[in-house]
Jmol script that loads the backbone (N, CA, C; Angstrom):
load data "model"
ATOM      1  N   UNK A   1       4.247  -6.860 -13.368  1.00  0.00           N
ATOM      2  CA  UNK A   1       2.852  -7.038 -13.744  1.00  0.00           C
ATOM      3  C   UNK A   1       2.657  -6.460 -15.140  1.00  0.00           C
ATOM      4  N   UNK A   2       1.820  -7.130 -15.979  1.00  0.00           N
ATOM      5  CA  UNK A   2       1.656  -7.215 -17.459  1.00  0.00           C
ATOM      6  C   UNK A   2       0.585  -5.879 -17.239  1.00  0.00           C
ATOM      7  N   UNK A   3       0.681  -5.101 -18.463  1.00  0.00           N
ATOM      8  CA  UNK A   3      -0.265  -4.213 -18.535  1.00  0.00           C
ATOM      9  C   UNK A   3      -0.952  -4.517 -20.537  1.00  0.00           C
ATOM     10  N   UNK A   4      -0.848  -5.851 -20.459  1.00  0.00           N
ATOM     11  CA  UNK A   4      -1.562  -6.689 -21.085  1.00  0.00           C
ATOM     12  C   UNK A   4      -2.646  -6.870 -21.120  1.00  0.00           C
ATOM     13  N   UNK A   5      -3.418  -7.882 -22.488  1.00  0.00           N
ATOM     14  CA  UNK A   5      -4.264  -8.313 -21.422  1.00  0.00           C
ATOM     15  C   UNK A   5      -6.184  -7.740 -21.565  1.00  0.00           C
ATOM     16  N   UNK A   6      -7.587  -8.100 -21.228  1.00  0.00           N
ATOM     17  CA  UNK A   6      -8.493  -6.989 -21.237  1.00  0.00           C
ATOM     18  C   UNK A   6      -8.164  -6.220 -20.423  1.00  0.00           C
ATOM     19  N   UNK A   7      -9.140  -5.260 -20.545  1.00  0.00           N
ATOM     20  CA  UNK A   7      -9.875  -4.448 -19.747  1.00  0.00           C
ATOM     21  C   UNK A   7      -9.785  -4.575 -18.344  1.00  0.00           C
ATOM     22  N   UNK A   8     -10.483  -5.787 -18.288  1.00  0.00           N
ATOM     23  CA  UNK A   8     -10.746  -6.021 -16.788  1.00  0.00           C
ATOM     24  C   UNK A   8      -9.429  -6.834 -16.227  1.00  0.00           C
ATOM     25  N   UNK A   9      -8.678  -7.321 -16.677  1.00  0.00           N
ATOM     26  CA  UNK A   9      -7.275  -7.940 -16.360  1.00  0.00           C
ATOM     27  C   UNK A   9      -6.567  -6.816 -16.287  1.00  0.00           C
ATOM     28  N   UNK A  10      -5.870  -5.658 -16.793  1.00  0.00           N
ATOM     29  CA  UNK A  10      -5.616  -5.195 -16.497  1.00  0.00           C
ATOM     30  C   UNK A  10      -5.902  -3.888 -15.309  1.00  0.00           C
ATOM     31  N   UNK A  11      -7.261  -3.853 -15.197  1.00  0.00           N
ATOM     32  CA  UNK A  11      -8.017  -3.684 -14.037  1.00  0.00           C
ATOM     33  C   UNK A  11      -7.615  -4.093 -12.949  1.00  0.00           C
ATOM     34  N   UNK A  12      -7.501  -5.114 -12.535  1.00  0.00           N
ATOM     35  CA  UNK A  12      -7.493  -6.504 -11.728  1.00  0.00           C
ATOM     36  C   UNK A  12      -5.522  -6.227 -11.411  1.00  0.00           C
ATOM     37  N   UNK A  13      -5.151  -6.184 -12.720  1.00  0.00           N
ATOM     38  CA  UNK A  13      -3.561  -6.108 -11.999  1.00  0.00           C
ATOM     39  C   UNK A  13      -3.112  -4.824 -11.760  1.00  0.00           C
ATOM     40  N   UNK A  14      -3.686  -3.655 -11.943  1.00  0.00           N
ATOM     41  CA  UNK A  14      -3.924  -2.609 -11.040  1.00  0.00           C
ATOM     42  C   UNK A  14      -3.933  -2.460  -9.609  1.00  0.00           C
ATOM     43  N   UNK A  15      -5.068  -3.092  -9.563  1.00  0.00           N
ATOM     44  CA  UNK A  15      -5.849  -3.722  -7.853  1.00  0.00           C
ATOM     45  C   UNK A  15      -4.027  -4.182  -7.328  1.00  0.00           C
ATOM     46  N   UNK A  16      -3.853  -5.026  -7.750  1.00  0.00           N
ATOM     47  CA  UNK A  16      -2.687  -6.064  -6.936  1.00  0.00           C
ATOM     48  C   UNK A  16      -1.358  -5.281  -6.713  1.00  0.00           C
ATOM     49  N   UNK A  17      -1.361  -3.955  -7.973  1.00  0.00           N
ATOM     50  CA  UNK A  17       0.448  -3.361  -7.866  1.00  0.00           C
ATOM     51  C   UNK A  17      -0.683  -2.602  -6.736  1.00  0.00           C
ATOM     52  N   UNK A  18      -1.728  -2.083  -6.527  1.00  0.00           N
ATOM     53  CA  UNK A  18      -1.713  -1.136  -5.610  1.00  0.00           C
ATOM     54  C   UNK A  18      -1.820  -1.601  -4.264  1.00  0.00           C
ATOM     55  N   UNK A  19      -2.548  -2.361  -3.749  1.00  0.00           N
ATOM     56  CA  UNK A  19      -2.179  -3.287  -2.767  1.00  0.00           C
ATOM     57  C   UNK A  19      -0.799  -3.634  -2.332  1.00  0.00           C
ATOM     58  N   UNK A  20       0.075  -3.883  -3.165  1.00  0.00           N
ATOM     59  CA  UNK A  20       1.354  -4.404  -2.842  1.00  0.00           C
ATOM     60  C   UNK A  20       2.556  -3.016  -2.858  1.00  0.00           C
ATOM     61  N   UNK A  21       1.753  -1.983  -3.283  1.00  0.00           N
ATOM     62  CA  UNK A  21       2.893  -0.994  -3.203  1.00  0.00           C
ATOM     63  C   UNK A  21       2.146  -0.427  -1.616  1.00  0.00           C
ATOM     64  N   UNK A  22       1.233  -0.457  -1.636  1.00  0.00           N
ATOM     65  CA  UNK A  22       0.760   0.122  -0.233  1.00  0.00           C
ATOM     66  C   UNK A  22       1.023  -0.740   1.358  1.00  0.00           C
ATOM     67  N   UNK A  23       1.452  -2.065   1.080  1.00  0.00           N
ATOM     68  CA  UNK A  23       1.626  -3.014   1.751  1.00  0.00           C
ATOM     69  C   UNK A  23       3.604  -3.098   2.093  1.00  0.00           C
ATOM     70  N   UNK A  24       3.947  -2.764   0.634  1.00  0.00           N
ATOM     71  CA  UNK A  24       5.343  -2.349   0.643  1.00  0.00           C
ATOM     72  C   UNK A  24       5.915  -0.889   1.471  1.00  0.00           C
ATOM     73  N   UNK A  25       4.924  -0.269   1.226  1.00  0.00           N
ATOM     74  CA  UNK A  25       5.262   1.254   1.857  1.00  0.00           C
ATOM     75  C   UNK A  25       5.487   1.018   3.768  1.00  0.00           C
ATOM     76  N   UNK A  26       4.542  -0.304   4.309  1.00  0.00           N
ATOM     77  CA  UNK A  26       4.104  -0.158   5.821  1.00  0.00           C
ATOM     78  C   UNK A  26       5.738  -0.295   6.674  1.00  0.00           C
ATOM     79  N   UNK A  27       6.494   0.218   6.910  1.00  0.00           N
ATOM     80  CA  UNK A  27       8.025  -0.001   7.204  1.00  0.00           C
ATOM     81  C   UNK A  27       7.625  -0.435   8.716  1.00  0.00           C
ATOM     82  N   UNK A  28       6.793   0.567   9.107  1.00  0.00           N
ATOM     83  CA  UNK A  28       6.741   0.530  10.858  1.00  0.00           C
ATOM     84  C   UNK A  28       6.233  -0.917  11.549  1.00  0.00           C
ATOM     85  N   UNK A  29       6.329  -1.784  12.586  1.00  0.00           N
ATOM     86  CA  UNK A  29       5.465  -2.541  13.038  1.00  0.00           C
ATOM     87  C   UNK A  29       4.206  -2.607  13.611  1.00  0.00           C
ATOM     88  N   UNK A  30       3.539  -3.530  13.214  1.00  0.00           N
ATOM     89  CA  UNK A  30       2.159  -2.906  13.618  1.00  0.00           C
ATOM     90  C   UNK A  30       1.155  -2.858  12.753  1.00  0.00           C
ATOM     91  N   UNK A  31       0.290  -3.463  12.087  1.00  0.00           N
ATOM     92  CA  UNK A  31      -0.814  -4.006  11.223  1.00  0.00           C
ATOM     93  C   UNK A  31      -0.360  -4.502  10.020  1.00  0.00           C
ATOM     94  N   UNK A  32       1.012  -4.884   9.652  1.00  0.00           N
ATOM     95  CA  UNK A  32       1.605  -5.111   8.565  1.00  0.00           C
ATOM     96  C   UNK A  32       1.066  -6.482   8.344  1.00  0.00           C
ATOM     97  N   UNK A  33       0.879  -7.456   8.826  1.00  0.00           N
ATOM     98  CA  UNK A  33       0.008  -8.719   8.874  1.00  0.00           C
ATOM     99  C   UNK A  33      -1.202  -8.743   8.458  1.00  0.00           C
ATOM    100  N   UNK A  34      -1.813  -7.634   9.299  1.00  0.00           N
ATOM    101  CA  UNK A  34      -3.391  -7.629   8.726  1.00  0.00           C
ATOM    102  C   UNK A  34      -3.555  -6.653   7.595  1.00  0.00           C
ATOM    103  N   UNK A  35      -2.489  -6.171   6.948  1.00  0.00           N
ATOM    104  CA  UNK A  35      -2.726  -5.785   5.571  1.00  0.00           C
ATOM    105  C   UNK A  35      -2.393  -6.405   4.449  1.00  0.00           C
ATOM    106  N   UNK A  36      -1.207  -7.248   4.648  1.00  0.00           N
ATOM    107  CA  UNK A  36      -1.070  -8.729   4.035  1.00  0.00           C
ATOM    108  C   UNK A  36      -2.310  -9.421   3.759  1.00  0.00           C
ATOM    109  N   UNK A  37      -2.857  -9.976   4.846  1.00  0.00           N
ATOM    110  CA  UNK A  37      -4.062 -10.474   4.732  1.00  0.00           C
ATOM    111  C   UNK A  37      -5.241 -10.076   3.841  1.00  0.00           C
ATOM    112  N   UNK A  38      -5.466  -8.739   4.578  1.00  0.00           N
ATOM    113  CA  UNK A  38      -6.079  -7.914   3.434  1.00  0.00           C
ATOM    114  C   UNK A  38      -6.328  -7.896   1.808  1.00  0.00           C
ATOM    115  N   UNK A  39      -4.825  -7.800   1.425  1.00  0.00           N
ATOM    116  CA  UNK A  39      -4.331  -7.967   0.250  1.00  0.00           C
ATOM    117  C   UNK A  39      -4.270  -8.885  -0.739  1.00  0.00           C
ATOM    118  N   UNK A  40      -4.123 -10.066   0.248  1.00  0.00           N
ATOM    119  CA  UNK A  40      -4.479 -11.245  -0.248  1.00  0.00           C
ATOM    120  C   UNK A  40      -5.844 -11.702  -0.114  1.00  0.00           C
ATOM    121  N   UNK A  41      -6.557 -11.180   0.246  1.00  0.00           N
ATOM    122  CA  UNK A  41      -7.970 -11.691   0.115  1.00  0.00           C
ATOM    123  C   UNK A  41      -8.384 -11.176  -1.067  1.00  0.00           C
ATOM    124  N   UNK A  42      -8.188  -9.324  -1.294  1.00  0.00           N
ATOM    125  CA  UNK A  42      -8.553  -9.047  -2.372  1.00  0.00           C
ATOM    126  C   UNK A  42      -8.052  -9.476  -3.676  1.00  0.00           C
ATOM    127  N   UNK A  43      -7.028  -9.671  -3.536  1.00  0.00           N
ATOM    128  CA  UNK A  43      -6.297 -10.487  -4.478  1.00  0.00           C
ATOM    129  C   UNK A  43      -6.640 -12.159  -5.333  1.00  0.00           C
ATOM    130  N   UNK A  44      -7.436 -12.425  -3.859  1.00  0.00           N
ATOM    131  CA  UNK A  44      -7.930 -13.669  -3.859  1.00  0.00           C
ATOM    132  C   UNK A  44      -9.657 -13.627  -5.218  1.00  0.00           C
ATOM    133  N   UNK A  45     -10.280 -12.660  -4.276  1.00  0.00           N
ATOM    134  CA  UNK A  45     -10.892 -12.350  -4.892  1.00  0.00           C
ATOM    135  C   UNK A  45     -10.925 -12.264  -6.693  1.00  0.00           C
ATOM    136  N   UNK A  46      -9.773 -11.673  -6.951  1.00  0.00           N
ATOM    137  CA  UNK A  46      -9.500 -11.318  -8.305  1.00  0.00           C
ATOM    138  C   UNK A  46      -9.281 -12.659  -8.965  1.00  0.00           C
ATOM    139  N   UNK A  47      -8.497 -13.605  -8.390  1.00  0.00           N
ATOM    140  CA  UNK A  47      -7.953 -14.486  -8.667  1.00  0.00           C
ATOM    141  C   UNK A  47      -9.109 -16.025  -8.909  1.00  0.00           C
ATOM    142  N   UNK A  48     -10.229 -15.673  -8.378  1.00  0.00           N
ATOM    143  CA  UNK A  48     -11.543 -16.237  -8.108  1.00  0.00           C
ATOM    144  C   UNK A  48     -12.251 -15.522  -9.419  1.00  0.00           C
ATOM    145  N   UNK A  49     -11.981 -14.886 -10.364  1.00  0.00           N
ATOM    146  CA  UNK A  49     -13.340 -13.779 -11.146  1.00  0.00           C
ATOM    147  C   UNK A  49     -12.779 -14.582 -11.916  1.00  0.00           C
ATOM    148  N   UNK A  50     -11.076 -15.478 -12.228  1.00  0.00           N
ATOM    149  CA  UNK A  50     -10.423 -15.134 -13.567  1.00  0.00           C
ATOM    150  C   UNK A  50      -9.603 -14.044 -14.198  1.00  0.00           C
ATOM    151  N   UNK A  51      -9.670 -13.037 -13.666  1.00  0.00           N
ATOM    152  CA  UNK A  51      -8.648 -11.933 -13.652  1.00  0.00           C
ATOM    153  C   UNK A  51      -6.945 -11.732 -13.177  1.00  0.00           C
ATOM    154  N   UNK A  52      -6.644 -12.772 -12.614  1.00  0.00           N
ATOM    155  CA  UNK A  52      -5.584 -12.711 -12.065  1.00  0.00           C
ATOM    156  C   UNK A  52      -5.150 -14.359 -12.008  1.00  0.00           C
ATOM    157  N   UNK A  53      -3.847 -14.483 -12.248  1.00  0.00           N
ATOM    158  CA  UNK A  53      -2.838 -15.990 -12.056  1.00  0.00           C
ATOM    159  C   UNK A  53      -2.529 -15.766 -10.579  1.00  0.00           C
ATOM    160  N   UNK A  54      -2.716 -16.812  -9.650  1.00  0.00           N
ATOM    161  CA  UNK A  54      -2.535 -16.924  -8.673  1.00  0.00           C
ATOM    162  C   UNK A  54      -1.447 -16.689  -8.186  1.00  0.00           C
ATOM    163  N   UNK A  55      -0.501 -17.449  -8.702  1.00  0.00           N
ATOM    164  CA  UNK A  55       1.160 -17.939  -8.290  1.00  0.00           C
ATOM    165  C   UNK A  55       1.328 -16.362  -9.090  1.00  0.00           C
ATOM    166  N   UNK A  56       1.361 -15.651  -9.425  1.00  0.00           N
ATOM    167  CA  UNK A  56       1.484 -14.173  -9.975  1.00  0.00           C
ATOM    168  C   UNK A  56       1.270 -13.776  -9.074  1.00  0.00           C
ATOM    169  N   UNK A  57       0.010 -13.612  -8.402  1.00  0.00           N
ATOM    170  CA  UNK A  57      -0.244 -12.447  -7.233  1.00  0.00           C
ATOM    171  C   UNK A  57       0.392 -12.946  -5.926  1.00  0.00           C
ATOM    172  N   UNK A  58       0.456 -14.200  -5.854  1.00  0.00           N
ATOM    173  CA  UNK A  58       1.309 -14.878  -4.462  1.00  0.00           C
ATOM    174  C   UNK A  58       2.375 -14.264  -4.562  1.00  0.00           C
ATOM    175  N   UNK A  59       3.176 -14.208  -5.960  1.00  0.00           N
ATOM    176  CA  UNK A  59       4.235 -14.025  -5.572  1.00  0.00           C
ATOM    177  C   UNK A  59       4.863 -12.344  -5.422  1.00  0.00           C
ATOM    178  N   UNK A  60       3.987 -11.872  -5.856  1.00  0.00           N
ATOM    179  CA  UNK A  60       3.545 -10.032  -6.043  1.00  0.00           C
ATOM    180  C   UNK A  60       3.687  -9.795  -4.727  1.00  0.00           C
ATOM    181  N   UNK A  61       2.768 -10.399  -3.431  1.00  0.00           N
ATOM    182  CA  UNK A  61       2.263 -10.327  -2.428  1.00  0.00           C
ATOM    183  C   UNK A  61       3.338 -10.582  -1.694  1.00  0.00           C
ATOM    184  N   UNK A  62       4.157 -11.581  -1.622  1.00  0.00           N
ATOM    185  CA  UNK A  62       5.498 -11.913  -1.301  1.00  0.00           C
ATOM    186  C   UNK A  62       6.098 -10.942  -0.964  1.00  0.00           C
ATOM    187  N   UNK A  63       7.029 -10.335  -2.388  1.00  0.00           N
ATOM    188  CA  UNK A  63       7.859  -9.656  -2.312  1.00  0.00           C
ATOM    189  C   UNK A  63       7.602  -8.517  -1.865  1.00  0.00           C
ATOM    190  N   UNK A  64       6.220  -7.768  -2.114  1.00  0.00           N
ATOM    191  CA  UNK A  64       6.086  -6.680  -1.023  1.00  0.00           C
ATOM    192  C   UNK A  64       5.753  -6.764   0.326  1.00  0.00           C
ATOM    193  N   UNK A  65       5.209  -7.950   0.846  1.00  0.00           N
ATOM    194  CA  UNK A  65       5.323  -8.080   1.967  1.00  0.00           C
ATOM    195  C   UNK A  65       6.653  -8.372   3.030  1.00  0.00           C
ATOM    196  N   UNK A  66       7.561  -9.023   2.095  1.00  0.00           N
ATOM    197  CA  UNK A  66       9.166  -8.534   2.321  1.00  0.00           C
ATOM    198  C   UNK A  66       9.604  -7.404   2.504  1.00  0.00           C
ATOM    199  N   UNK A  67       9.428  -6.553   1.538  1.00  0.00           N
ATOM    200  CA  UNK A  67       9.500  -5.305   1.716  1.00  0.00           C
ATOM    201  C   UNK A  67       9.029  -4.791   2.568  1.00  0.00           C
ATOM    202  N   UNK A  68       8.282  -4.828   3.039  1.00  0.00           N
ATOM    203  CA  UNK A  68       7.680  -3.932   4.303  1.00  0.00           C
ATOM    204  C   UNK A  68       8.021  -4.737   5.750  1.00  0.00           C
ATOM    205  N   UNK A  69       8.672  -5.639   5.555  1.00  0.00           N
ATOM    206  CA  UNK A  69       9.866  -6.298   6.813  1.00  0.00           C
ATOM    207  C   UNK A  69       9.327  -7.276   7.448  1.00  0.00           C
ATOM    208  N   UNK A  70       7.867  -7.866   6.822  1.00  0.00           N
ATOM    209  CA  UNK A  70       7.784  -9.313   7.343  1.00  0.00           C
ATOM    210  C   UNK A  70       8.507 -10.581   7.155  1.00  0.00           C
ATOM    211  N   UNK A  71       7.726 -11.312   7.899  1.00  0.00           N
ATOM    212  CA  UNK A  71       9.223 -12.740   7.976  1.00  0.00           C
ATOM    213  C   UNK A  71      10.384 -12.899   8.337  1.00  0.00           C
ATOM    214  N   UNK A  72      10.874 -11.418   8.625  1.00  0.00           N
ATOM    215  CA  UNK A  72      12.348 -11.534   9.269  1.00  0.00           C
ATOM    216  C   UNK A  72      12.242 -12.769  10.498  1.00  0.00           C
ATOM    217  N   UNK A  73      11.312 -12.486  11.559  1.00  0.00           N
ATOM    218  CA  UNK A  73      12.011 -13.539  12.324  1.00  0.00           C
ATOM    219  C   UNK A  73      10.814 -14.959  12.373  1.00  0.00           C
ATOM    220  N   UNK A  74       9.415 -14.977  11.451  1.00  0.00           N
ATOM    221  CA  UNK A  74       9.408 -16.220  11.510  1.00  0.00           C
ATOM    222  C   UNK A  74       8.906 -15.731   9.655  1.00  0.00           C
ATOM    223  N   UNK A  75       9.817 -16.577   8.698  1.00  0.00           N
ATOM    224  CA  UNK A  75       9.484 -16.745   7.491  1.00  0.00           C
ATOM    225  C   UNK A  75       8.402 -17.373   7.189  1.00  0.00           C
ATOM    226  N   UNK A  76       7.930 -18.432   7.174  1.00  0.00           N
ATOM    227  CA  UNK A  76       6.191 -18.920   7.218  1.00  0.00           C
ATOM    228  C   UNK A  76       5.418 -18.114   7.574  1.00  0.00           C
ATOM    229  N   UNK A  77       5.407 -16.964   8.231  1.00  0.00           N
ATOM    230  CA  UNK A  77       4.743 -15.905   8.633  1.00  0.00           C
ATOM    231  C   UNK A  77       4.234 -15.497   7.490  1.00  0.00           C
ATOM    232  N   UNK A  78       4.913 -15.268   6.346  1.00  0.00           N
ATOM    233  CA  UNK A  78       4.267 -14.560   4.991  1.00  0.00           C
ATOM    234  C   UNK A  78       3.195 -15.682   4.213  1.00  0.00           C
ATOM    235  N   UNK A  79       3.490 -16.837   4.192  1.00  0.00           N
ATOM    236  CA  UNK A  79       2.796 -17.723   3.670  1.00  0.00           C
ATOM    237  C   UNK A  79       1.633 -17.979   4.221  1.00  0.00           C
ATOM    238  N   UNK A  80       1.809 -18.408   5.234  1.00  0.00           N
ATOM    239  CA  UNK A  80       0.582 -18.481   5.664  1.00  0.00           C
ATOM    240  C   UNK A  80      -0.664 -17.641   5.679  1.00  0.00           C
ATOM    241  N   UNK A  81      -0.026 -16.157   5.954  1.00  0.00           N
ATOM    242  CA  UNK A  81      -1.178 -15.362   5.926  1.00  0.00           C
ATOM    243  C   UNK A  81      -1.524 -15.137   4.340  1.00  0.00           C
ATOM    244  N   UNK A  82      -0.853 -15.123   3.502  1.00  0.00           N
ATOM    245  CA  UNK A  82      -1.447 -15.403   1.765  1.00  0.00           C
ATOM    246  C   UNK A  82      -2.245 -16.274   1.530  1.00  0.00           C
ATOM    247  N   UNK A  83      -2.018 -17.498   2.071  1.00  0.00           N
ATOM    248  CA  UNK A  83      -2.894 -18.450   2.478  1.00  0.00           C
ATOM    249  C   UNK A  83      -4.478 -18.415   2.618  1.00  0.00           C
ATOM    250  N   UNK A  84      -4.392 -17.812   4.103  1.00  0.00           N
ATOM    251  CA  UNK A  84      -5.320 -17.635   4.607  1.00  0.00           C
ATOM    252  C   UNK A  84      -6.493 -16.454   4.096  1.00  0.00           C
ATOM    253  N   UNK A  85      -6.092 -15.114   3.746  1.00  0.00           N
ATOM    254  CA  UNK A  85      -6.748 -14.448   2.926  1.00  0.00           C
ATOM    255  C   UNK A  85      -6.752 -14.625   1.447  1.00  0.00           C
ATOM    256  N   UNK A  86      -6.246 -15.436   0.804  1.00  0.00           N
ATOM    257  CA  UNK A  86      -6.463 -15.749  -0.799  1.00  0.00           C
ATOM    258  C   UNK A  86      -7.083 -16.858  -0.596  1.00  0.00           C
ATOM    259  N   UNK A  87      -7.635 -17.520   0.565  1.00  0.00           N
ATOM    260  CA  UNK A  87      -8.082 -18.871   0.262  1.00  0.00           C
ATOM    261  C   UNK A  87      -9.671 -18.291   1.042  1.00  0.00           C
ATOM    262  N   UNK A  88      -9.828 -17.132   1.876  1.00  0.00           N
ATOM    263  CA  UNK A  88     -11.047 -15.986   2.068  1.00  0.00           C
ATOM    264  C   UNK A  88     -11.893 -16.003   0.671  1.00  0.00           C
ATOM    265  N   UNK A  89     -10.928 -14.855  -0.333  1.00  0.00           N
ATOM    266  CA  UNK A  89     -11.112 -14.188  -1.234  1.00  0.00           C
ATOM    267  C   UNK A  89     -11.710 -14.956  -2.253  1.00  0.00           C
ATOM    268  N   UNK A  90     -11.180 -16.457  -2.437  1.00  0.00           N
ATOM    269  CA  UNK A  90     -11.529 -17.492  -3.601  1.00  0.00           C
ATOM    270  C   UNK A  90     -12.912 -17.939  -3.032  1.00  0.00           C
ATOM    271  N   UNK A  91     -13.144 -17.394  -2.384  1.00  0.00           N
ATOM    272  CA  UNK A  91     -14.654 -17.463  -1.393  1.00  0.00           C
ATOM    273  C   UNK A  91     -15.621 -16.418  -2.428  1.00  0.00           C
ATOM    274  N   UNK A  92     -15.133 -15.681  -2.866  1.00  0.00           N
ATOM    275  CA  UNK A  92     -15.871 -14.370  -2.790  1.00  0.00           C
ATOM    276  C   UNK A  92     -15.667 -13.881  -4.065  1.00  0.00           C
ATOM    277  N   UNK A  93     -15.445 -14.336  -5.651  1.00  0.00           N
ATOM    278  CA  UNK A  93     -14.809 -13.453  -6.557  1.00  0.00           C
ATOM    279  C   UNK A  93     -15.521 -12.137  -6.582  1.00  0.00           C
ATOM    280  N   UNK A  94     -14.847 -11.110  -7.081  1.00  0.00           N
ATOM    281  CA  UNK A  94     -15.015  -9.837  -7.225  1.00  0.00           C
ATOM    282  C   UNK A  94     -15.155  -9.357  -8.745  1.00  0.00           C
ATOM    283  N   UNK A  95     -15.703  -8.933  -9.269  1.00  0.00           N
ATOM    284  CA  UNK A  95     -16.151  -8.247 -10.884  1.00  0.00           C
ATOM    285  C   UNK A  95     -15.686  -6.827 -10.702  1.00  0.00           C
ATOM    286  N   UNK A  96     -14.984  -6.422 -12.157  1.00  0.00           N
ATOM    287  CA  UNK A  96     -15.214  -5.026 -12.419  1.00  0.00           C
ATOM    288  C   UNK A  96     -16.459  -4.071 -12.499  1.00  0.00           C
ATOM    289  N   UNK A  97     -16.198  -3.412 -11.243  1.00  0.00           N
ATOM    290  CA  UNK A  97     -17.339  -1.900 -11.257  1.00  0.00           C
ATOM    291  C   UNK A  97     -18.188  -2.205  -9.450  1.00  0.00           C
ATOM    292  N   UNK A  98     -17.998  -3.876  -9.049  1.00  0.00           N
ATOM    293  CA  UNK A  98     -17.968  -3.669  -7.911  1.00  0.00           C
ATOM    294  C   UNK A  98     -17.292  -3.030  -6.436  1.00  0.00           C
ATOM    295  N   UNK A  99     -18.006  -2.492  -5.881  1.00  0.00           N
ATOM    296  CA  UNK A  99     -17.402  -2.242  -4.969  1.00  0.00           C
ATOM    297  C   UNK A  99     -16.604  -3.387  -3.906  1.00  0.00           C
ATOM    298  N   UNK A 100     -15.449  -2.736  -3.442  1.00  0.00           N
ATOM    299  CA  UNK A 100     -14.414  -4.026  -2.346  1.00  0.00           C
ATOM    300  C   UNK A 100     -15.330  -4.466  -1.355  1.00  0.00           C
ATOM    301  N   UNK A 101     -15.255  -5.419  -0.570  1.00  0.00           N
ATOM    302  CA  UNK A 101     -15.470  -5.903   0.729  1.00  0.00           C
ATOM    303  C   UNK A 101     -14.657  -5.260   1.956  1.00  0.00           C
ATOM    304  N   UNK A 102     -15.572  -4.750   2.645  1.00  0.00           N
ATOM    305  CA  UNK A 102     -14.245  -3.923   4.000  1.00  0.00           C
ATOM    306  C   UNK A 102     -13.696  -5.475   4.289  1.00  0.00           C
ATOM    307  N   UNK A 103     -14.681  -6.249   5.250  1.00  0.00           N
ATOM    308  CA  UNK A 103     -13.941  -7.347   5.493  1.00  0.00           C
ATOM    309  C   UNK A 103     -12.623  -7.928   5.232  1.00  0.00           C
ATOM    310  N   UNK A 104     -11.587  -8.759   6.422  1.00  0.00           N
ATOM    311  CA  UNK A 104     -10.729  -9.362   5.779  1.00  0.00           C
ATOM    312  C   UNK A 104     -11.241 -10.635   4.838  1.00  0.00           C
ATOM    313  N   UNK A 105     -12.325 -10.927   5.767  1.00  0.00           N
ATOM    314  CA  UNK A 105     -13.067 -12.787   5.737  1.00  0.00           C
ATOM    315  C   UNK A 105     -12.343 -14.057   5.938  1.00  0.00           C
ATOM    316  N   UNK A 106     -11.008 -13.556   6.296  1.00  0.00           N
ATOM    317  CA  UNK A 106     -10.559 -14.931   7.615  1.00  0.00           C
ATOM    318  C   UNK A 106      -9.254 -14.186   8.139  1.00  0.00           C
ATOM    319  N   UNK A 107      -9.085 -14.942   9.951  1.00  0.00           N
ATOM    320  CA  UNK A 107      -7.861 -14.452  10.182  1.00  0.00           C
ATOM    321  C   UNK A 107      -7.129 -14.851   9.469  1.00  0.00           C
ATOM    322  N   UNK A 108      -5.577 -14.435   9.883  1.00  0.00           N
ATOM    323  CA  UNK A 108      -4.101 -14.465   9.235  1.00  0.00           C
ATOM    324  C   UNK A 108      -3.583 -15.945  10.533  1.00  0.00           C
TER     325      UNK A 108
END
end "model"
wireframe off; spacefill off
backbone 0.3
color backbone group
């Protein structure tokens, strides 16, 4: 991730390494899906203001969601739920200085 960029872009790709390092950290089983989701909504969000390249944060979202041991046994498992919360989030863009949405705003 570029630390390029405005203000608020680099803002925005802040948001996404922290999401994805916190999503990377989840080793154990057990809400790792619904923080994916999560992630990608907010992400979505960002990606909805103009702040963020999509296929950038998809693929951000990816690899830490690899990391934290999804998809081993069904691979579409990761896609879909990026899917489903970045296609939430493009619902909803988000601006710098707002506060997040608890909400996911769709299942995984």
């Amino acid at each position: 991730m570029t630390r390029q960029g405005t203000r608020e872009q680099r803002w925005a790709a802040g948001i996404l390494r922290s999401e994805c390092d916190e999503l990377a950290a989840m080793k154990q089983p057990g809400g790792r899906n619904n923080r994916l989701n999560l992630a990608a909504y907010r992400a979505g969000q960002l990606v909805a203001a103009g702040l963020l390249d999509q296929a950038v944060a998809e693929e951000h979202l990816t690899e830490a969601a690899q990391a934290a041991g999804l998809g081993v046994d069904t691979p579409r498992e990761i896609e879909k739920t990026i899917r489903s919360g970045m296609t939430a989030g493009l619902a909803r863009p988000r601006r710098m200085g707002t506060a997040p949405v608890r909400r996911m705003g769709g299942a995984a």
